[in-house]
C-alpha positions as CSV (number, residue, x, y, z in Angstrom):
1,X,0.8,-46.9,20.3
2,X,3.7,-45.4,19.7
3,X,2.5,-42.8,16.9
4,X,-0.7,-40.9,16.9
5,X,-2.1,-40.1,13.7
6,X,-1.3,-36.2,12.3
7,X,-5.4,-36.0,12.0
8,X,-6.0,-37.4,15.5
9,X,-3.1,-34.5,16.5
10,X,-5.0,-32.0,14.7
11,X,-8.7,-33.2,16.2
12,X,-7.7,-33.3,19.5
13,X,-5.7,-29.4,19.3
14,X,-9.4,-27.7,18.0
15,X,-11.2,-29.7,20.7
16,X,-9.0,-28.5,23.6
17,X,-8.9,-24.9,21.8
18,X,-12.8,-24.8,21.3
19,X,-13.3,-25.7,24.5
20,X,-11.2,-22.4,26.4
21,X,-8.4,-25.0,27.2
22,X,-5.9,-23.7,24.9
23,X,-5.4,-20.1,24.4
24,X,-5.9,-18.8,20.9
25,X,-3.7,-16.2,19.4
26,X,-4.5,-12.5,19.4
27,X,-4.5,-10.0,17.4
28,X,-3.5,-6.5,19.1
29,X,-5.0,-3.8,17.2
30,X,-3.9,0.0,18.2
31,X,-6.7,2.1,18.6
32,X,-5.0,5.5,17.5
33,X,-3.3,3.9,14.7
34,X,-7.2,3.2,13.4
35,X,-8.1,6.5,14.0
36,X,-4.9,8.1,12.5
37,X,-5.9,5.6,9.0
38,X,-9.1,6.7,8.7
39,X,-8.3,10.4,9.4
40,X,-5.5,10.4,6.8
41,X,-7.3,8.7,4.3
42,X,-9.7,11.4,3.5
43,X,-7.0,13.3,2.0
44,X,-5.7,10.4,-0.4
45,X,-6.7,10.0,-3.7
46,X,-6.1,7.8,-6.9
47,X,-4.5,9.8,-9.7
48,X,-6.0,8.6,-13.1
49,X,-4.1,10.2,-16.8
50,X,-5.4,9.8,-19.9
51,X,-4.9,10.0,-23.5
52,X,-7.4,10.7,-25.7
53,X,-5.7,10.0,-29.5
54,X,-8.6,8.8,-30.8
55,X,-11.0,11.3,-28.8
56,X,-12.2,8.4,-26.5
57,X,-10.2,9.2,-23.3
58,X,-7.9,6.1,-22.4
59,X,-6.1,5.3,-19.6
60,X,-2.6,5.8,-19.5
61,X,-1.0,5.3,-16.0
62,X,-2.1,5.4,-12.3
63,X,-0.6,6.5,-9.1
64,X,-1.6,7.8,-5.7
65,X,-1.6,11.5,-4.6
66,X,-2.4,13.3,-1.1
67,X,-4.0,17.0,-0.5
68,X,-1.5,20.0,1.2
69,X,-3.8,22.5,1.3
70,X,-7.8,23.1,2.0
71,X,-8.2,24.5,-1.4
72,X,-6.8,21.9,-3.4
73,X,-3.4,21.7,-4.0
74,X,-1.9,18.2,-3.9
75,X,1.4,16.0,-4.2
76,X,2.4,13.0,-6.1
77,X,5.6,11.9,-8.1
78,X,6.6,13.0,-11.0
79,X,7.1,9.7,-12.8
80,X,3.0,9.5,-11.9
81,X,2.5,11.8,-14.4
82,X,5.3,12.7,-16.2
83,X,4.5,10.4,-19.6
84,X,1.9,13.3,-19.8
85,X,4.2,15.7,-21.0
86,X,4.7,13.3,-24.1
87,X,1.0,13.4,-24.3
88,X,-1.3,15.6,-26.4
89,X,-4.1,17.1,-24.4
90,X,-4.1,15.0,-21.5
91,X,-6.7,14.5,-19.0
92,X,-5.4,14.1,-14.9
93,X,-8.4,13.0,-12.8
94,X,-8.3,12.6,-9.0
95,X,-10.8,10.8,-7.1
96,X,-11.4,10.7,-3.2
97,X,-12.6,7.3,-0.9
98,X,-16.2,9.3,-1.2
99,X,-16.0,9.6,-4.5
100,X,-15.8,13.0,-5.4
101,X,-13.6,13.7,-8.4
102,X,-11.9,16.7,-10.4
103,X,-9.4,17.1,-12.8
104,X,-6.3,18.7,-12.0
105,X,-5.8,22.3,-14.0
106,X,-2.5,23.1,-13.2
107,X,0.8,21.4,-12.0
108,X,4.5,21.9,-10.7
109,X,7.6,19.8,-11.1
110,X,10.7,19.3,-8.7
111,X,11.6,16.5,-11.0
112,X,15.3,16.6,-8.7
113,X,13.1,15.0,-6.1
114,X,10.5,13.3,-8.0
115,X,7.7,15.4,-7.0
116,X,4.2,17.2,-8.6
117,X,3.1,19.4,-7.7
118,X,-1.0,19.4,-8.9
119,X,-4.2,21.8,-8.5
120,X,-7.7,21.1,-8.5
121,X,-10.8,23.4,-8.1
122,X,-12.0,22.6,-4.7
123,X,-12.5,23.9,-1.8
124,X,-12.4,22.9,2.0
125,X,-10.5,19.7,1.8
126,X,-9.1,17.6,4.4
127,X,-5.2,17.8,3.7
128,X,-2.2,16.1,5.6
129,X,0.5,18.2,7.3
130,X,4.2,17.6,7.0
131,X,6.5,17.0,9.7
132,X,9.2,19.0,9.8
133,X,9.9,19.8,13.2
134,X,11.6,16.4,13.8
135,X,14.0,14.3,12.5
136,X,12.7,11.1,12.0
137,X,13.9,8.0,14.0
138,X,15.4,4.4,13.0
139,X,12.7,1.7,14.0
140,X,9.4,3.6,14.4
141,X,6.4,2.5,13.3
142,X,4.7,4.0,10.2
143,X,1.8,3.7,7.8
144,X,2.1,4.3,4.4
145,X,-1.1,4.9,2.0
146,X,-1.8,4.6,-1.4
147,X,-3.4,2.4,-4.5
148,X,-2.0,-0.6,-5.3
149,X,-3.5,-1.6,-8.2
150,X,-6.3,-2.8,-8.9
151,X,-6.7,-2.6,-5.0
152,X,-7.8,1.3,-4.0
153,X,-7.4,3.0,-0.5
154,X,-5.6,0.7,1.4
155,X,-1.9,1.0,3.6
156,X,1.1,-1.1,4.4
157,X,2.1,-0.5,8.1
158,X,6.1,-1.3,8.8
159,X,8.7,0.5,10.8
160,X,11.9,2.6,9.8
161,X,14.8,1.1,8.3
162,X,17.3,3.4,7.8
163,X,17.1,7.6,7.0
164,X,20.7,7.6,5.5
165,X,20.0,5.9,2.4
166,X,21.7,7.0,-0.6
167,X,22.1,5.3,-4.1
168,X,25.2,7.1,-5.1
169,X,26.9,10.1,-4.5
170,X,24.8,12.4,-7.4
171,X,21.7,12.3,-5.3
172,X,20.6,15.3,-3.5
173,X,19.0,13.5,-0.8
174,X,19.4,10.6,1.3
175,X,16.4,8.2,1.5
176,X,13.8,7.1,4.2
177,X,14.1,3.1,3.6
178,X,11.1,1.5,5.2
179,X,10.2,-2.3,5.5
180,X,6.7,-2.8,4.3
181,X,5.5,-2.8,0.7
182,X,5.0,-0.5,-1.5
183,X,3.5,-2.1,-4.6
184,X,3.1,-0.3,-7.9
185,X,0.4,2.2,-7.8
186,X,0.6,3.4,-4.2
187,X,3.8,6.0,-6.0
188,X,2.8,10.0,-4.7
189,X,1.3,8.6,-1.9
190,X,2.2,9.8,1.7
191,X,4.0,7.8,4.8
192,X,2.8,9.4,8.0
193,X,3.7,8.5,11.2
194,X,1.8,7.9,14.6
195,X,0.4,11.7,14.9
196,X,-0.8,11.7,11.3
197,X,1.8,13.6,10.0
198,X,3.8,13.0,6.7
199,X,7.0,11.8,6.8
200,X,7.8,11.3,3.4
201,X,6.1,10.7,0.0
202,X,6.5,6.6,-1.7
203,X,8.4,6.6,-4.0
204,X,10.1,2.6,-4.9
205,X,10.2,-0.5,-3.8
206,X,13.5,-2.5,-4.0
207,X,14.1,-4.5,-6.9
208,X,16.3,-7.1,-5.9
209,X,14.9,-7.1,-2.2
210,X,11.8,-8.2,-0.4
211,X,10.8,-5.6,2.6
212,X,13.0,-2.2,1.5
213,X,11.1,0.5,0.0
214,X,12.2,3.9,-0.2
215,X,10.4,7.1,0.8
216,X,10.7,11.1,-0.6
217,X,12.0,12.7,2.9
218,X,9.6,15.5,3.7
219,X,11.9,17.1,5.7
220,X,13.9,17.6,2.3
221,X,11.1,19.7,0.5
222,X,10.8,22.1,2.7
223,X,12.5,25.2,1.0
224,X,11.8,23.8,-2.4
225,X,7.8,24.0,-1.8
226,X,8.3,27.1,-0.6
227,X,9.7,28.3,-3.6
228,X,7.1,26.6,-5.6
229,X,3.5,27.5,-4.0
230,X,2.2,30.6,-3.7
231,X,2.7,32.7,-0.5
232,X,-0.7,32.7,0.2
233,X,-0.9,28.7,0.3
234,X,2.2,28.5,2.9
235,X,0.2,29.1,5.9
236,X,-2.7,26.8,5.1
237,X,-0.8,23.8,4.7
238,X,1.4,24.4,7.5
239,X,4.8,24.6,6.0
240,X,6.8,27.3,8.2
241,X,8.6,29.9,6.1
């Protein structure tokens, strides 16, 4: 016979592969990087604004933020939160992966870098430090967290792209291009790297292109959160003065 049936084919593969004669794929799954996940993910948390025009709270827009210091102060992007401003009375809300929730009472904009600053009443957080000691390096691998909706708490992992992106000649920073996803809702989340540390905050995903998204370099907001938290806060969220 000088064709076997696609079905036959098929039949006899799962009989050889059932039976340890074929080796099945495997799936390699780092250890630390599970660990690092986990770990970070305490400090995420999905950003929720309302509107309340009728005086029944609705909501407006979502986004993901991450906590910088013990005692509750937090980042996300501006556009997160900025149609707020336009707003009358509006409500933020974060919520943690346990649940807890609290609704933000103050906040900062760097709107030059697309960055909130927010507070929230709380006290001994988990937070995520930012790495600023290094410059970051073309092809390593990274995890980037977030909420993309209506999916909550989950990550992308991809590797570096590029850290010399720049969209024109009027931006005051250069980009961190990455090549996984970051779909809409994970915005204000972090990117950390293999030690759990922050290497820039999500920000876009490419329109036109599948596998380029664009993060906030931490390395860039150094002096600018220094000018904008309190002295006090510098030292618990490790940023160096």
């Amino acid at each position: 016979m000088k064709y076997l049936n696609s079905s036959l084919i098929l039949s006899i593969f799962l009989l050889f592969s059932l039976n340890g004669c074929l080796p099945m794929p495997q799936v390699n799954v780092n250890p630390e990087w599970t660990v690092v996940a986990e770990k970070a993910m305490q400090s995420v948390c999905l950003i929720k604004v309302f509107e309340s025009v009728t005086g029944t709270p609705e909501l407006y827009s979502i986004g993901t933020g991450f906590v910088i210091t013990s005692d509750g102060y937090l980042l996300t992007n501006v556009h997160v939160i900025v149609s707020t401003l336009k707003l009358i009375d509006p409500l933020i809300k974060v919520t943690f992966e346990n649940g807890s929730s609290y609704e933000v009472v103050k906040k900062v904009l760097l709107p030059e870098f697309d960055v909130a600053i927010l507070k929230i009443k709380a006290h001994a957080l988990p937070f995520l430090e930012f790495e600023f000691y290094r410059k970051v390096e073309r092809g390593e691998h990274i995890l980037s967290l977030g909420h993309p909706w209506p999916f909550n708490f989950s990550l992308t992992e991809g590797v570096v792209s590029s850290t010399e992106y720049q969209l024109n000649s009027s931006n005051k920073f250069k980009w961190i291009q990455v090549d996984n996803h970051l779909n809409p809702g994970m915005s204000g989340g972090p990117t950390i790297d293999r030690n759990g540390k922050v290497i820039g905050i999500n920000q876009a995903m490419g329109a036109r292109h599948q596998g380029v998204s664009l993060l906030i370099p931490a390395i860039e907001l150094h002096t600018h959160l220094i000018d904008a938290l309190p002295s006090n806060v510098l030292t618990t969220c490790q940023i160096p003065e």
